[in-house]
N, C-alpha and C positions, 0 to 999 in steps of 0.2 A: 768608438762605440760600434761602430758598422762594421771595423774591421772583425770584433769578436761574437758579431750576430751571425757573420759568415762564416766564420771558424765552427763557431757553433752547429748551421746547416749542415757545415760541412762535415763535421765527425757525427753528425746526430744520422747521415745521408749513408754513411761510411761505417754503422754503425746498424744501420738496415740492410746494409747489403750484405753484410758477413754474416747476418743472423739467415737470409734467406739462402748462402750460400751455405752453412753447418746443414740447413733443413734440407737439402736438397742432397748430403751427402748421407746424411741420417736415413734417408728413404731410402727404400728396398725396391730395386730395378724391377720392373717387372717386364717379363719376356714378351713376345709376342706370340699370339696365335700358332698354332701350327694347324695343317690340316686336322687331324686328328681332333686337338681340341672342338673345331668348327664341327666336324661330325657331331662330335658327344653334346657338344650345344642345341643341335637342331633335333637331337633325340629325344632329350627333356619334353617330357608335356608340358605345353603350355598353361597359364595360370589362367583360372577361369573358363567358362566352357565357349569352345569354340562355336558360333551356328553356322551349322550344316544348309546350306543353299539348295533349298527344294529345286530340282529341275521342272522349268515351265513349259507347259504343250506347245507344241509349235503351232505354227497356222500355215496355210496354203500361203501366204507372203513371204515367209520364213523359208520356206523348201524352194521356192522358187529362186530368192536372193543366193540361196544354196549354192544350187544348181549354176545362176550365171557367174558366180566368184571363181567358181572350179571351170567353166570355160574360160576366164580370163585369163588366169590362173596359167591356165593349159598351154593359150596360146601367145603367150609374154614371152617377150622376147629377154633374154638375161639382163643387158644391160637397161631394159625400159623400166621407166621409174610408173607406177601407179598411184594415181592422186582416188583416195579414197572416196572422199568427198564429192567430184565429181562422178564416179563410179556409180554410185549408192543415188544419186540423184538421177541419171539415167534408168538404171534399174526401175525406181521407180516409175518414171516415165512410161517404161514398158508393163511395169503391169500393169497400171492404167489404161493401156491399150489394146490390154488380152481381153476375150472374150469370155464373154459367162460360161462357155462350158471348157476354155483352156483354163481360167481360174477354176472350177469344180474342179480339174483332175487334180491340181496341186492342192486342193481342200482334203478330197480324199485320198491323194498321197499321205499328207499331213494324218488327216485319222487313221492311216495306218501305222504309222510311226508312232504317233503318240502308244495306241493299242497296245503296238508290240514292249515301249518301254516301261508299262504301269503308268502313263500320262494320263489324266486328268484331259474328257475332249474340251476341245476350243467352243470357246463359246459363236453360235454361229449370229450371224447381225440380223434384223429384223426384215423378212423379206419390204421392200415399198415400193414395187414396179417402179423405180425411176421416181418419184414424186417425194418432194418433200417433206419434211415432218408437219403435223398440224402444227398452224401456230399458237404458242402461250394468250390467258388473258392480256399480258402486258402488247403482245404484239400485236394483236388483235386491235389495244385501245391504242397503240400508237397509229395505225393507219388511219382512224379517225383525221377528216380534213379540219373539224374546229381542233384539235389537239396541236395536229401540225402549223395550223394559222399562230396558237396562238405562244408558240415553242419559236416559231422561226420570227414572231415581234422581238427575241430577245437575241443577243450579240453571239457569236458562236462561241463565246469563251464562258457564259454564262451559259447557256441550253443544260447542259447535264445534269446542272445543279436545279434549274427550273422543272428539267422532267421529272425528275426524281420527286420533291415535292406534289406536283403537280398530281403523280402516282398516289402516293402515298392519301394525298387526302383522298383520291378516289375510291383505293379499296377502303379508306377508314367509310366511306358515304355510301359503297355499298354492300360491306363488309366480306370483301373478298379474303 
């Protein structure tokens, strides 16, 4: 019996493989690419409307990062590898270190730039002599010493969840 369960696999096995192998002679080769073809491909418009990437204003950070890419740039040696990331993190370092009126020329480089392309100017930050922002009601009621007393009674795994509550009834009680 076993012998003709195999016999069976076996012409049933043998009997798929001749059917895949007619269907693979029955198919019609098809070429490959040529250049040409790939041109006429890429000439076709695409389906659906492409969007078009409004260009964004620069800022005085942007011209600046400009500016030292194209000294690095400049003075690379062939074979030296550049780690971007490193690069881009010095950069920043140094504008941090410029002064208010070396960052304004690179602001008003920047609104020249923009001007000349039909750019939209940058938005400029909120002058705050050096000083903080005021702080929120929240932050306000967090420096409260009964608030902190009674936030830091609980384990620091719970606190978030305490403050949070804790918030909550308050604007409910004075209807913040």
């Amino acid at each position: 019996m076993s012998k003709q369960r195999s016999r069976f696999k076996m012409s049933l096995q043998e009997a798929i493989n001749k059917q895949k192998q007619k269907q693979k002679e029955e198919e019609p080769v098809e070429e490959k690419a040529s250049d040409a073809d790939v041109e006429d491909v890429e000439d076709k418009p695409k389906k659906g409307k492409a969007k078009e990437k409004k260009p964004k204003p620069l800022t005085g950070y942007n011209i600046f990062i400009r500016e030292k890419w194209a000294e690095v740039k400049a003075n690379k040696a062939e074979d030296e590898k550049l780690v971007a990331t490193e690069l881009s993190k010095e950069f920043s370092r140094q504008w941090k270190k410029l002064s208010a009126e070396e960052r304004q020329r690179y602001s008003e480089l920047a609104d020249k730039y923009n001007e000349e392309h039909g750019l939209p100017a940058t938005k400029k930050k909120k002058e705050r002599d050096g000083h903080p922002r005021e702080p929120n009601a929240y932050q306000e009621w967090m420096k409260r010493p009964e608030v902190k007393e009674k936030i830091n009674e609980f384990p620091a795994s719970e606190r978030r969840r305490v403050r949070s509550e804790m918030w909550r009834e308050y604007k409910l009680q004075h209807a913040l």
